[in-house]
VEXVEXLUM-597710 format. One record per atom (N, C-alpha, C): x, y, z. Coordinates in steps of 0.2 Angstrom, whole numbers, plus 5000, padded with zeros to 4 digits. Layout:
// residues N
XYZ/...
//
This chain:
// residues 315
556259005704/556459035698/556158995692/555659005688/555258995684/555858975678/555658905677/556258885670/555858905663/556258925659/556258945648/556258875645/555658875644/555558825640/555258825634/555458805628/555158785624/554958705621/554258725619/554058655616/554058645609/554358585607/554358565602/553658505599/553558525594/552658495594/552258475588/551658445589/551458415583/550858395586/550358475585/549758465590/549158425584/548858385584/548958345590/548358355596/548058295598/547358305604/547958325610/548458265611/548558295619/549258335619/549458325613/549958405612/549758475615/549158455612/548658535613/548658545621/548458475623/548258505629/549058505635/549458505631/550158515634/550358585632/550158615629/550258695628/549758705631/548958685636/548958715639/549058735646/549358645649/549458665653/550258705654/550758705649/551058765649/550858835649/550358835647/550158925648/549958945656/549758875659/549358865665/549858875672/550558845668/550958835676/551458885678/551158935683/551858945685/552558955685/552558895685/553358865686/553358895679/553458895673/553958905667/553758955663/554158995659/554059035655/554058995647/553458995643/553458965638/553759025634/554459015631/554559055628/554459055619/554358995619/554158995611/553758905608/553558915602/553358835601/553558815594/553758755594/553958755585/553558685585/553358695578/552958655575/553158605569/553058535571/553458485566/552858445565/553158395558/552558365553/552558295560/551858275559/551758185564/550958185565/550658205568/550058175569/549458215562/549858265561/549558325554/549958335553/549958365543/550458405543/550858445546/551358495547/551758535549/551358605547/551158635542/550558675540/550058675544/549858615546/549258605550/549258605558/549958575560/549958575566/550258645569/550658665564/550758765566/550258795566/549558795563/549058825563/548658825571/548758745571/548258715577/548758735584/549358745583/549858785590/549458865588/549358895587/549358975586/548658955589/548158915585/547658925586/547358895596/547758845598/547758825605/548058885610/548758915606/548958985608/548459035612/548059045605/547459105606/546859065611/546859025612/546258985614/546359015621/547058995624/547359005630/547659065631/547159135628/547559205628/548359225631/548859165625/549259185625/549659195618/549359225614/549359265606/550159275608/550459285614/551059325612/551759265613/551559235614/551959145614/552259135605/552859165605/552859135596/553059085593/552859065588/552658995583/552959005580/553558925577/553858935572/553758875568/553658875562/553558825558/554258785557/554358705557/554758665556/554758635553/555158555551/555258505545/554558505541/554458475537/553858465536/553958375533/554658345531/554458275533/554958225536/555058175538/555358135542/556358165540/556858145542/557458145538/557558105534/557358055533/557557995529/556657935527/556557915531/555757895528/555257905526/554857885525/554157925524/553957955527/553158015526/552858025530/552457995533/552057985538/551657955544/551257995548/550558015544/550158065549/549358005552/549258045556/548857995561/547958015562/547658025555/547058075556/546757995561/546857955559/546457895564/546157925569/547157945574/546957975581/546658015583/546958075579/546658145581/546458195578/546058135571/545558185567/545958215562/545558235554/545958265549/546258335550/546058375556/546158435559/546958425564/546858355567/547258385573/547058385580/546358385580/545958425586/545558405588/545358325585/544658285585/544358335583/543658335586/543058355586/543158425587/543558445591/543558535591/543358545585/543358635586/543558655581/543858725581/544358765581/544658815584/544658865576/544458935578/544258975572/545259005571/545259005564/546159035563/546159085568/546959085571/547259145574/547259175573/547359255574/547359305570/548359305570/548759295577/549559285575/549659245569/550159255567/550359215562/551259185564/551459105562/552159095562/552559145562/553159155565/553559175564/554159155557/554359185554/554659185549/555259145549/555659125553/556259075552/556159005554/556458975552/556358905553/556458885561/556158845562/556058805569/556458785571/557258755567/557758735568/558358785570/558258835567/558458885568/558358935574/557858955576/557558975581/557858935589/557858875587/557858835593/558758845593/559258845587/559758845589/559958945591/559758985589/559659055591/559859055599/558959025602/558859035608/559258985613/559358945611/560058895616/560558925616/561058945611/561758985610/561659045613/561159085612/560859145615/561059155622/560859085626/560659075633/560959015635/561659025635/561958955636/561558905644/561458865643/561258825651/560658865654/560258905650/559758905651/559058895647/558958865642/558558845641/558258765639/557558765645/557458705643/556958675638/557158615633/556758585629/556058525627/555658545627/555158495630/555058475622/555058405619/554958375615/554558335614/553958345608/553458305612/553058305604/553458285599/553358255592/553858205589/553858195583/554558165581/555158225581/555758185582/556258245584/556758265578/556158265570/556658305565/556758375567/556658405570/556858485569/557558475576/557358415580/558058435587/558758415582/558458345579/559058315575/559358365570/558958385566/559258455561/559658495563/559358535572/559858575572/560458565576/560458495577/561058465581/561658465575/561158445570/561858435564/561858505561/561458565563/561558625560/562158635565/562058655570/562558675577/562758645582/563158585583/563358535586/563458585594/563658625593/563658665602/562958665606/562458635603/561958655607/561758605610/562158535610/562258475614/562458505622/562958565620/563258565628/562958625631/562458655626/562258735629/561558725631/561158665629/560458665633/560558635637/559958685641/560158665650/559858575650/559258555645/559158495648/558358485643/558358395641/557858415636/557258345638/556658365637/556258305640/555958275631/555958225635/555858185627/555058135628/554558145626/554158095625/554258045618/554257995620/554457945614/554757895617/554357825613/554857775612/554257715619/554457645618/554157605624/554757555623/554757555630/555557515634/555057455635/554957445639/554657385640/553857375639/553757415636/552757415634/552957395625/552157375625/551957365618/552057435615/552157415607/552157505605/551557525601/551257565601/550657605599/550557635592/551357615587/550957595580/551157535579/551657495579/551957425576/551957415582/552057345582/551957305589/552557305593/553157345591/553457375595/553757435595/553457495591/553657545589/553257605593/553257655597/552957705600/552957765594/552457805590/552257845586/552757885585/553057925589/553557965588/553957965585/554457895588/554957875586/554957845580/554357805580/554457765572/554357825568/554057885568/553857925564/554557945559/554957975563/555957985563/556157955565/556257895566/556857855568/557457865568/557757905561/558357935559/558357995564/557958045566/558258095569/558258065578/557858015581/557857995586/558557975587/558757925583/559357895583/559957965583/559958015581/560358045580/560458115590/559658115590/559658115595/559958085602/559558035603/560058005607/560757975609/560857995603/561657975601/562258065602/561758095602/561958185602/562458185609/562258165617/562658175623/562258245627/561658245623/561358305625/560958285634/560858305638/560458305646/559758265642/559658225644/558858195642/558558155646/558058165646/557358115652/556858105646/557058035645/556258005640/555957995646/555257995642/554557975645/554357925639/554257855642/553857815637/553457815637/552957745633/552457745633/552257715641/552957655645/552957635648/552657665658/552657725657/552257785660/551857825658/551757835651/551057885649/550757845650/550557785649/550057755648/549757725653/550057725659/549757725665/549457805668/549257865663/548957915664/548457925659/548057915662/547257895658/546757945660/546757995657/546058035656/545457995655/545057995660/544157965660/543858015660/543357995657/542458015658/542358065663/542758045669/542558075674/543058125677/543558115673/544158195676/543758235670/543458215664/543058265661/542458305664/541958255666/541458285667/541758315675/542058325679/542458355685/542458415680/542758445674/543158505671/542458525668/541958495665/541458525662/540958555667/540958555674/540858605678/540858655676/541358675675/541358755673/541358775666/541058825664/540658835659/541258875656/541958835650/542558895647/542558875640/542758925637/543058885630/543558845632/544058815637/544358775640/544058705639/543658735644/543158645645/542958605640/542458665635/542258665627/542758625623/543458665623/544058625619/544158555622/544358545628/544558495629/544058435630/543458445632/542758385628/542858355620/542758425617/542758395609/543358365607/544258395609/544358375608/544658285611/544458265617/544558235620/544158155617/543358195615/542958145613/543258095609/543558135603/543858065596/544258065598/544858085603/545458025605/545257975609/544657985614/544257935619/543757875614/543757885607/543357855604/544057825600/544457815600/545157795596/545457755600/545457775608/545557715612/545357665612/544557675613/544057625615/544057565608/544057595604/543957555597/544557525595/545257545594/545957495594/546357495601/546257495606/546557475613/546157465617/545357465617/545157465623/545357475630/545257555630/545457595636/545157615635/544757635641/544257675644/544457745646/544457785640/544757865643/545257855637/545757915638/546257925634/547057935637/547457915631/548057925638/548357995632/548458045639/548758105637/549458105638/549858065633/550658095635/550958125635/550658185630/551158245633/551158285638/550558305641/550658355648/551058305652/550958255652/551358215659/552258235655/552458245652/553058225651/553258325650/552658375651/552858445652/552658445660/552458415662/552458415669/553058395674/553358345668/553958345673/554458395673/554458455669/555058485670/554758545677/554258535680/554158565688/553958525692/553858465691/553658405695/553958355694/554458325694/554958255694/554658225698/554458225703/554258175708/553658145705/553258155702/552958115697/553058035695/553758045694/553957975691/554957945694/554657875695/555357835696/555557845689/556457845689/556557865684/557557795687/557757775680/558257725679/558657755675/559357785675/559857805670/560157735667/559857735658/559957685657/560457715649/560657645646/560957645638/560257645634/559957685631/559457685625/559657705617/559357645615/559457675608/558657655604/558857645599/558157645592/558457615587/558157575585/558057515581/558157565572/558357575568/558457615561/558657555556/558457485556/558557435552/557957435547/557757405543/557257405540/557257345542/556357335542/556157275544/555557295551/555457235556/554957245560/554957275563/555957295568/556057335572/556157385570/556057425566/556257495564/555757545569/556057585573/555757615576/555757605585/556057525584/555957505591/556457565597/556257565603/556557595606/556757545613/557457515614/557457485618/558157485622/558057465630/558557495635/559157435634/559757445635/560157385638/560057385647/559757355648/559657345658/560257345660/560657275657/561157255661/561957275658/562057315652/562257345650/562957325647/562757265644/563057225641/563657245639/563657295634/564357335630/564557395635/564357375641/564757445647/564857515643/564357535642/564357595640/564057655647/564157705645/563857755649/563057775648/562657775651/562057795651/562057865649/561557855642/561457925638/560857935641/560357925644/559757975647/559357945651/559057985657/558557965662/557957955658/557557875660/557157865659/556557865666/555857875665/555357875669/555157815667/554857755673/555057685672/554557685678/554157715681/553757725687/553357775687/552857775688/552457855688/551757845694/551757895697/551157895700/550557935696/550257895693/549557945689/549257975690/549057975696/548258035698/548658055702/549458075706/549558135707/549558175701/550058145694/549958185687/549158225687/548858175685/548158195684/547758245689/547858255696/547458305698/548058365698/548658335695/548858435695/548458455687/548458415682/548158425676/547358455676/547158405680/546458445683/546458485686/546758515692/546958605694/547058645692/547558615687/547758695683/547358695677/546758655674/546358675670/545758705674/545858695678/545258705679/545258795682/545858795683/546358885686/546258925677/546458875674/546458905667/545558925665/545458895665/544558885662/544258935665/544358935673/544058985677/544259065674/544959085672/545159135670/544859155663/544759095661/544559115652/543559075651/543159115652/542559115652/542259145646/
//
């Protein structure tokens, strides 16, 4: 039975290619995408989902625009990484769909209450629009069947402040409110994406076939592969979000630890931090499964099959 999923998102180089491997898999019904402000504007990243939408002839996938900035800080967009577009180096012509009319927040609380325990939420930006509708409609803690979360580094360095993972610092107020909600949740850190490293060489494997697929995910691959290589020296680029939409049909993917997680919301160096209590000092109940082990290149050749299933269809 194919799981309802909606992703929540901020396309974004590997966002994008997490809506594609949603269009790609089987396993789930993408039933909608909402779009929030972080690596681009909110405006820009709802463009660049409709337009990856259409890339992946799936025009019928609806889009809803969300927040457009943080709950409480500033905002923090990332042209560094993924280009003044979103996209790198792509370039994707407007969609001819357009957003859907109600709010992102809204939507998502709609379709949960609509469908008690049955829908799942893949999260894969900062999490102002889950936080908002938590506080819009607190029933939908106990009505999602279960939500994945990219964000946050447990035991890894962080990838903007020296302990902060982008997502999370981005909101840190809504993270915090998040993981404090009681909601079913599987983080994906940094502490596993980052041992999934797109190279040179899973690209030119995909550049075989001649797609606008292959086309898209060259260009844009190129400037987050050149963003690596120049502030982390890494050879290739780490795509965290398909791996964290991969697990809601493949959990075997990754060791995972039901721990206490929280986020740092102090002002100062830790703001943003995202860290576990191990030993679980204040005996509290473990609010979410984290991935704390990952096998990569099985990740990586299912993301290279199903693009490659995709590319072949779309010539």
């Amino acid at each position: 039975m194919p799981k309802h999923i909606i992703i929540d998102t901020d396309p974004g180089i590997d966002d994008s290619l997490a809506l594609l491997l949603a269009v790609a898999s089987p396993e789930i019904i993408l039933d909608g995408v909402i779009a929030i402000h972080g690596n681009v504007s909110t405006e820009q990243t709802t463009r660049n989902a409709l337009a990856v939408l259409e890339l992946a002839k799936a025009s019928h996938v609806p889009v809803f625009k969300g927040c457009d900035v943080p709950l409480v800080k500033e905002s923090l967009l990332s042209p560094e990484t993924h280009g003044n577009s979103g996209l790198g180096y792509a370039q994707l012509p407007e969609a001819a769909a357009k957003p859907k009319s109600a709010h992102g927040s809204d939507y998502l609380i709609e379709q949960i209450m609509s469908r008690p325990g049955e829908v799942t939420l893949v999260a894969i930006g900062p999490l102002t629009n889950v936080a908002l509708a938590i506080r819009k409609e607190p029933r939908i803690v106990q009505n999602v069947k279960e939500v994945f979360i990219m964000g946050g580094a447990i035991q890894h360095a962080g990838n903007t402040t020296a302990l902060a993972e982008y997502n999370t610092f981005v909101d840190p107020h809504a993270a915090h409110v998040v993981f404090h909600s009681g909601m079913p949740m599987i983080l994906t850190p940094l502490d596993v994406t980052y041992e999934c490293i797109f190279t040179k060489d899973d690209l030119n494997r995909l550049l075989k076939i001649d797609s606008p697929i292959t086309k898209f995910i060259a260009n844009s691959t190129r400037f987050y592969m050149e963003f690596h290589d120049e502030y982390q020296s890494i050879d290739g680029c780490v795509i965290n979000d398909p791996m964290t939409l991969a697990l809601t049909f493949m959990p075997e993917i990754c060791d995972y630890q039901n721990l206490v997680v929280d986020v740092d919301i102090s002002t100062g160096v830790g703001l943003g931090n995202t860290f576990a209590d191990f030993y679980n000092y204040e005996k509290k109940k473990p609010n979410m499964k984290v991935a704390m082990g990952v096998q990569p290149r099985m990740f990586m050749e299912l993301f290279l099959e199903r693009m490659e299933k995709l590319a072949l269809k779309i010539t």
